[in-house]
MARBA-3410 file (N, C-alpha, C, O; in Angstrom, 1 decimal):
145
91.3,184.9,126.1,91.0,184.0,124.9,91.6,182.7,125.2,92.8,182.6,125.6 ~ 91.0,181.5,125.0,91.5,180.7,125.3,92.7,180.1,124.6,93.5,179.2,125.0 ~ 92.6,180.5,123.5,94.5,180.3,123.1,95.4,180.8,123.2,96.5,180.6,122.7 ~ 95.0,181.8,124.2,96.4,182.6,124.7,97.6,182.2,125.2,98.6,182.7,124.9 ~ 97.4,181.0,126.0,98.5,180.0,126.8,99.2,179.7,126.1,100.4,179.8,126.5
99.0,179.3,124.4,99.9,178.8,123.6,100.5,179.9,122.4,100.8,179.6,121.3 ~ 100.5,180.7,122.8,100.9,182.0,121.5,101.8,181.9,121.5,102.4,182.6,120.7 ~ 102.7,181.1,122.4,104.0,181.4,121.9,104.7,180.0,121.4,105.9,179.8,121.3 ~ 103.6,178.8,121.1,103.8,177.7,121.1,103.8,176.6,121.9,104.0,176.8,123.1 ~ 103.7,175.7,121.7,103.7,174.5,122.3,105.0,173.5,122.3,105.5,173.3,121.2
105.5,172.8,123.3,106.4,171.6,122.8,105.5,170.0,123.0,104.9,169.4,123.8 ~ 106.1,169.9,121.4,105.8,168.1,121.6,106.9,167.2,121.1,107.6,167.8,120.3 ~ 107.1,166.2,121.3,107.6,165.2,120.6,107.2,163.8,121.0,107.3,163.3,122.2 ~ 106.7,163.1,120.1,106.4,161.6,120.4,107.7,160.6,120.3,108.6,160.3,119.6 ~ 107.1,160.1,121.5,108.6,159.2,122.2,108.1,158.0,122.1,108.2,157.3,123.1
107.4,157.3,120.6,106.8,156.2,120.6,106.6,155.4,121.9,107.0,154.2,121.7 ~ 106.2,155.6,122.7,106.0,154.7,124.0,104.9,153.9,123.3,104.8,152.7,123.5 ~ 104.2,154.5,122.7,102.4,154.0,122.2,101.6,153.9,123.2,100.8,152.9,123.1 ~ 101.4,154.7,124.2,100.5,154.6,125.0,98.9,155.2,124.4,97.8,155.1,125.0 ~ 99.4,155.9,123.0,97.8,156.4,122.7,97.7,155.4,121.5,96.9,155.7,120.5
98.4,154.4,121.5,98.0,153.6,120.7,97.6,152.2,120.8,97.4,151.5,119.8 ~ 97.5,151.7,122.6,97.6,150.6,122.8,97.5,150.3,124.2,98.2,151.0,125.0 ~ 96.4,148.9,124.9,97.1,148.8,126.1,95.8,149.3,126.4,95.4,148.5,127.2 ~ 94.5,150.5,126.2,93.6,150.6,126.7,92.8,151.2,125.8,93.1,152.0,124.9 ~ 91.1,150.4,126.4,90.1,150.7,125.3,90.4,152.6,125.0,91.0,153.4,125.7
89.8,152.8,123.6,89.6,153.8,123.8,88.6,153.8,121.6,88.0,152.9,121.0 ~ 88.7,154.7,121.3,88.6,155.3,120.0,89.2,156.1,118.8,89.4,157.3,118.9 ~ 89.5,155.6,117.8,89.8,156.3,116.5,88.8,156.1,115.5,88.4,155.2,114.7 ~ 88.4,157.5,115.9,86.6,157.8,114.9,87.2,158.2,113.3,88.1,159.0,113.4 ~ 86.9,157.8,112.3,87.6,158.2,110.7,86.3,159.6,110.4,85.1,159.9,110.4
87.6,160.1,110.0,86.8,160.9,108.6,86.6,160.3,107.6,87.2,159.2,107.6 ~ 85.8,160.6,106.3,85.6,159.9,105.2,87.0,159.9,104.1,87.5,159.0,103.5 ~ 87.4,161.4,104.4,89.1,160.8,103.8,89.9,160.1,104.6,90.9,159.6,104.1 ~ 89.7,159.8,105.7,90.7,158.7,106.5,90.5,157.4,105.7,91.2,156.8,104.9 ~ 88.7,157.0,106.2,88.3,155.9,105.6,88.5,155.9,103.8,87.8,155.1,103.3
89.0,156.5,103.0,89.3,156.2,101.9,90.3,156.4,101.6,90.5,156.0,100.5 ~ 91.2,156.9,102.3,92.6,156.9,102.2,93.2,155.2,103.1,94.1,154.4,102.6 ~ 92.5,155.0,104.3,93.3,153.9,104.6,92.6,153.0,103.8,93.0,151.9,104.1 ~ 91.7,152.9,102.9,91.1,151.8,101.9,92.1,151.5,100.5,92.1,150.4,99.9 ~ 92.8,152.5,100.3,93.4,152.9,99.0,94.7,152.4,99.4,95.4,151.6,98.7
95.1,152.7,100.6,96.3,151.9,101.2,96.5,150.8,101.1,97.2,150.2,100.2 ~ 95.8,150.3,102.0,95.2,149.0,101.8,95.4,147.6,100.6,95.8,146.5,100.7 ~ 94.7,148.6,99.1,94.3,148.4,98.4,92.8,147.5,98.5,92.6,146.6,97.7 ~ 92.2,147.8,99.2,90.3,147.5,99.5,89.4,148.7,99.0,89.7,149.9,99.2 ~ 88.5,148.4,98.6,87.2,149.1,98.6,86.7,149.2,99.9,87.0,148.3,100.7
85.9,150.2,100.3,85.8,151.1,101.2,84.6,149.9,102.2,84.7,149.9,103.5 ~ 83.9,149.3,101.7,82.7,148.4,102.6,84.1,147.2,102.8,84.2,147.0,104.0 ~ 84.9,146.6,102.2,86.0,145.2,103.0,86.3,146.5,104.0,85.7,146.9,105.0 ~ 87.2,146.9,103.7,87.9,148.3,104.7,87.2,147.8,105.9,87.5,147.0,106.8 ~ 85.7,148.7,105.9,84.5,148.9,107.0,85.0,147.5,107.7,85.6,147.4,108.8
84.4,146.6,106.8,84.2,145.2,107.8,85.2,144.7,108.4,85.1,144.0,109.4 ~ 86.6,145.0,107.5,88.0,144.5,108.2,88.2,144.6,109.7,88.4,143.8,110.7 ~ 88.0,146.1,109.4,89.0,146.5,110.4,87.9,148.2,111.1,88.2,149.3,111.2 ~ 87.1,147.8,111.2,85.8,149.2,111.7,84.7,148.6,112.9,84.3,147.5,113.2 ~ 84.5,149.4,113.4,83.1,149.4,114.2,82.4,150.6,114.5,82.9,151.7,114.6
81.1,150.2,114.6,80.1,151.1,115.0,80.3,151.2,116.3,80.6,150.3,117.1 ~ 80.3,152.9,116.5,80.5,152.7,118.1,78.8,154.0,118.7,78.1,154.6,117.9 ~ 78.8,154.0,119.8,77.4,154.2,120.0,78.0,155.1,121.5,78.4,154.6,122.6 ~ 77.9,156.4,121.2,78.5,157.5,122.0,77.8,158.6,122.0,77.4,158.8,120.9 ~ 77.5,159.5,122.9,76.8,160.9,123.2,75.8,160.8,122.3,75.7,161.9,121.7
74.8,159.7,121.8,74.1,159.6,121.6,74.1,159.5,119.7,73.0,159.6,119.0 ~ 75.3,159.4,119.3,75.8,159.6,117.9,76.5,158.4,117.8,77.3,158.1,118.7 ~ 76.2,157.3,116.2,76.7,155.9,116.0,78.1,156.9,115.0,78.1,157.8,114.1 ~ 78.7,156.4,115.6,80.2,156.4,114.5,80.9,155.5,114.4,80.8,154.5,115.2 ~ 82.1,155.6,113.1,82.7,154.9,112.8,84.1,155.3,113.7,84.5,156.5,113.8
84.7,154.0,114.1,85.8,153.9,114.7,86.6,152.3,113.8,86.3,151.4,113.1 ~ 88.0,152.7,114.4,88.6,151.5,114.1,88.3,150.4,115.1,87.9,150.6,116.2 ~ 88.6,149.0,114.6,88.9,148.0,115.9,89.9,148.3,116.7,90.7,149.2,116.5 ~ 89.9,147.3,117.9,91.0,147.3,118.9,91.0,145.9,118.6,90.2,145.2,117.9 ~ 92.5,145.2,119.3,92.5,144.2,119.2,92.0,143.5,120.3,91.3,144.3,120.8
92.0,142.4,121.0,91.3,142.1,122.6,92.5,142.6,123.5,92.2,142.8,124.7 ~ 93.4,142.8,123.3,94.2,143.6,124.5,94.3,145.1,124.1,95.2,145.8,124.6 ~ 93.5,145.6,123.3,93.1,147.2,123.3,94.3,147.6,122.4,94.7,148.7,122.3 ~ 94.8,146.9,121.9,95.7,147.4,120.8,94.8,147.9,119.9,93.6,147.7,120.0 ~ 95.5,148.7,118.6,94.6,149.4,117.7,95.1,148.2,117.0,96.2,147.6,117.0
93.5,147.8,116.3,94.2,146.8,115.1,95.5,147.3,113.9,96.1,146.6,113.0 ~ 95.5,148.2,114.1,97.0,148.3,112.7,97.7,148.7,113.9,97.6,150.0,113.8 ~ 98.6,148.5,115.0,99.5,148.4,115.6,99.9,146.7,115.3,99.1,145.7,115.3 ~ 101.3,146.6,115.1,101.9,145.2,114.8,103.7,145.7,114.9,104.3,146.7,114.6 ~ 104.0,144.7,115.4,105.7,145.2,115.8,106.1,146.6,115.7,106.7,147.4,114.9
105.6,146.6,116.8,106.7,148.1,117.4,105.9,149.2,116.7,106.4,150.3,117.1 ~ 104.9,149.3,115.8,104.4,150.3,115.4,103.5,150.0,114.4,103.1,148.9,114.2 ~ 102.9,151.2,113.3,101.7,151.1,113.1,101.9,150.8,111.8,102.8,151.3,111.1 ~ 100.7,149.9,111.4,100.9,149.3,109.9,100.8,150.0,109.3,101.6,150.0,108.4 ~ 99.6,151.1,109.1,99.7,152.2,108.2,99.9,153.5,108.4,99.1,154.3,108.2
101.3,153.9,109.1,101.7,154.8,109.0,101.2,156.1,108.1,100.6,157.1,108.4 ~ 101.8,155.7,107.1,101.5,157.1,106.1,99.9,157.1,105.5,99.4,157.8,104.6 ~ 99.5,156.3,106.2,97.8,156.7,105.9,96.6,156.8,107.4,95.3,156.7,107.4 ~ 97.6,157.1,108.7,97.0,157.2,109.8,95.9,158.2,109.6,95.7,159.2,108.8 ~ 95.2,157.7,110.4,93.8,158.7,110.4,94.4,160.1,111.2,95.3,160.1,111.9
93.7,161.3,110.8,93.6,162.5,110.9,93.4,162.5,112.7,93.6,163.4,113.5 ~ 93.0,161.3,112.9,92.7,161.4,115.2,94.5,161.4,115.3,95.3,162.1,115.9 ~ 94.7,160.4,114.7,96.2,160.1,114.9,97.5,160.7,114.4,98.6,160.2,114.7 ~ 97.3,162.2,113.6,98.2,162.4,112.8,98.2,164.3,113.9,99.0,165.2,114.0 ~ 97.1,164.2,114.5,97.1,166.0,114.8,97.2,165.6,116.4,97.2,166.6,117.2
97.2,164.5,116.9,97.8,164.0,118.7,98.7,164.6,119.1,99.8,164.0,118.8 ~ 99.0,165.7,120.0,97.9,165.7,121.0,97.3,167.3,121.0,96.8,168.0,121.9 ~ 97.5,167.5,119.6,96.6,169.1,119.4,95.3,168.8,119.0,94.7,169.1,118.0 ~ 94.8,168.0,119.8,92.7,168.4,120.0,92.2,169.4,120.6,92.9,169.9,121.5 ~ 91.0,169.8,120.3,90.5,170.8,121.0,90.4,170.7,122.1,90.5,171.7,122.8
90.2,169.0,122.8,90.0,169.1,124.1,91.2,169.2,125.3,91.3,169.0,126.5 ~ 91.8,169.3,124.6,93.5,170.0,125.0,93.9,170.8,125.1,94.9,171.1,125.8 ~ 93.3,171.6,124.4,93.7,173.0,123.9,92.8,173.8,125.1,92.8,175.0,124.7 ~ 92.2,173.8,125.8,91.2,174.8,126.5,92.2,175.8,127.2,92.5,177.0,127.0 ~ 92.6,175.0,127.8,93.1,175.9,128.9,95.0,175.2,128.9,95.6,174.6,128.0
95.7,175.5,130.4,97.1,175.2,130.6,97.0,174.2,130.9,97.3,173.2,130.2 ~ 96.2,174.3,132.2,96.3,173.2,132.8,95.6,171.7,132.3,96.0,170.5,132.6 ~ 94.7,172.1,131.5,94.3,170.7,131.0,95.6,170.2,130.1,96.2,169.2,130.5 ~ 96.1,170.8,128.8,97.3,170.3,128.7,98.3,170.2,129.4,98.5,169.0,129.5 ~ 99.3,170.9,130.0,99.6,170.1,131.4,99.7,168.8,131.8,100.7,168.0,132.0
98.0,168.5,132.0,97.4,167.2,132.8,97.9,166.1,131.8,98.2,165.1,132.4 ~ 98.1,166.3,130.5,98.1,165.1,129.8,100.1,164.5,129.7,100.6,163.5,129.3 ~ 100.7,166.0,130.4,102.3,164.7,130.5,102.3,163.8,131.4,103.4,163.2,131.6 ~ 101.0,163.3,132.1,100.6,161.8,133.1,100.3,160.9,131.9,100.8,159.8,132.3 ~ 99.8,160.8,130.9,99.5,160.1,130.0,100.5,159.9,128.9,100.6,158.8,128.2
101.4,161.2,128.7,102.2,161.0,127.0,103.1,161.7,127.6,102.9,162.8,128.1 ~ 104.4,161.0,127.5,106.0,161.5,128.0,106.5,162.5,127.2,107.3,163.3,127.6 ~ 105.9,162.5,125.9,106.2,163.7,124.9,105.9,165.0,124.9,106.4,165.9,124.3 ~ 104.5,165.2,126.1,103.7,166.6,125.7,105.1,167.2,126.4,105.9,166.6,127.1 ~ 105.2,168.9,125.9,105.9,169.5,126.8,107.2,168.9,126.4,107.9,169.3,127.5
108.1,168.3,125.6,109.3,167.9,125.6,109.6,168.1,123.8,108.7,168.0,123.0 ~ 110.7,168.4,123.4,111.3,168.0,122.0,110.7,169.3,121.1,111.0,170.3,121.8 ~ 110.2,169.7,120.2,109.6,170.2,118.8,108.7,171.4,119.6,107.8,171.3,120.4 ~ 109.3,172.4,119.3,108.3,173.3,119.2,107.3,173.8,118.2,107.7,174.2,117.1 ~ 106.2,173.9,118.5,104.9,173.6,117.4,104.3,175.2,117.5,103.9,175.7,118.5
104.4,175.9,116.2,104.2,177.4,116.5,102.5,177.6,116.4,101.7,177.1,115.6 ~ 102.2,178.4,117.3,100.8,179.0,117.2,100.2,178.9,115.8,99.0,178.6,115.9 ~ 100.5,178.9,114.8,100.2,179.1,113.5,99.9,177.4,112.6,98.9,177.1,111.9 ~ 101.3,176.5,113.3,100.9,175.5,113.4,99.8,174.7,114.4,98.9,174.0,113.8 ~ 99.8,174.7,115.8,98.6,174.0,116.1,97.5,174.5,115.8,96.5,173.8,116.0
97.1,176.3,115.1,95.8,176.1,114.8,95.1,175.6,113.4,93.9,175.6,113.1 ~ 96.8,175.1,112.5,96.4,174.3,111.6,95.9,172.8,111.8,95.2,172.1,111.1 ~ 96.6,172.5,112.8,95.9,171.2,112.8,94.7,171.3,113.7,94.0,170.3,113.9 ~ 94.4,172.1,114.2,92.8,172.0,114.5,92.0,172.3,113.4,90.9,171.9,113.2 ~ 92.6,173.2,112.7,91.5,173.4,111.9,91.6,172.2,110.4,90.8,172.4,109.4
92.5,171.3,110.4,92.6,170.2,109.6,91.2,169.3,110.7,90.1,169.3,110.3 ~ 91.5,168.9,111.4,90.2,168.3,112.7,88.9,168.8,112.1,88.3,168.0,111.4 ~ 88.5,170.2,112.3,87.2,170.8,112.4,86.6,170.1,110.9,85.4,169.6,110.8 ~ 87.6,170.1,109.9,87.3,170.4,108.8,87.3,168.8,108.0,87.3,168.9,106.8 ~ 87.4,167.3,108.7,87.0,166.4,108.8,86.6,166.1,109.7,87.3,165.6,110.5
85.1,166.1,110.1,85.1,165.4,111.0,84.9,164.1,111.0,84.7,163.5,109.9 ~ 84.9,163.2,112.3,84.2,161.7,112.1,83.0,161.7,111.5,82.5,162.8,111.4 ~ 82.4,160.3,111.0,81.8,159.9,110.1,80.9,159.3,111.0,81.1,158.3,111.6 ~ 79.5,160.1,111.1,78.3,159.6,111.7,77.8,159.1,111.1,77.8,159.3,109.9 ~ 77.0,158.1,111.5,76.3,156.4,111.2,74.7,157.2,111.4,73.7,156.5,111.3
END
């Protein structure tokens, strides 16, 4: 079963380096409660929001919504030392680095302490928990265009 690797949990702790937040292209696709929760934040209606701070992005053949980057691949709400809207981070950014596509197997998680100093270090995250945050994931997904 492929969750077996982690039945007994996972360690993480984020050691703000911000490396999944900055420094190279990449994506944060919203859910529609992302996109209306970071609107509400904000204080914007949900089309300023879009136009602010959004883009259409054009992947595996599906237009979604993503955030901007800035021209050095920062996430547009990264600004001193960390992220402007914290407590209304999107659902990509709040369940990192329990994605599915992490979860397959060991070794693919594993692979990712070359990327994030935290996997594998600090907090143990119980079986019970990471299959809640995937199933918080499943159960928003991004917002197809």
């Amino acid at each position: 079963m492929e969750t077996e690797f982690y039945r007994n949990g996972l360690r993480f702790s984020c050691v703000r380096c911000s490396r999944c937040c900055r420094h190279e292209p990449g994506y944060v696709f919203l859910s529609m409660d992302d996109l209306k929760e970071i609107a509400r934040f904000l204080g914007l209606d949900i089309s300023e929001t879009v136009d602010r701070y959004c883009r259409d992005v054009h992947i595996n053949g599906f237009r979604r919504l993503s955030l901007k980057e800035k021209p050095n691949f920062d996430c547009i709400f990264w600004e001193n030392g960390g992220c402007s809207i914290y407590r209304a981070r999107p659902i990509q950014c709040r369940t990192y680095p329990f994605w599915e596509e992490y979860l397959g197997d060991e070794e693919t998680w594993r692979s990712l302490e070359l990327s994030c100093p935290g996997v594998n270090k600090g907090r143990l995250y119980t079986f019970e928990e990471i299959e809640e945050l995937r199933r918080i994931r499943r159960e928003h997904p991004p917002i197809v265009l």
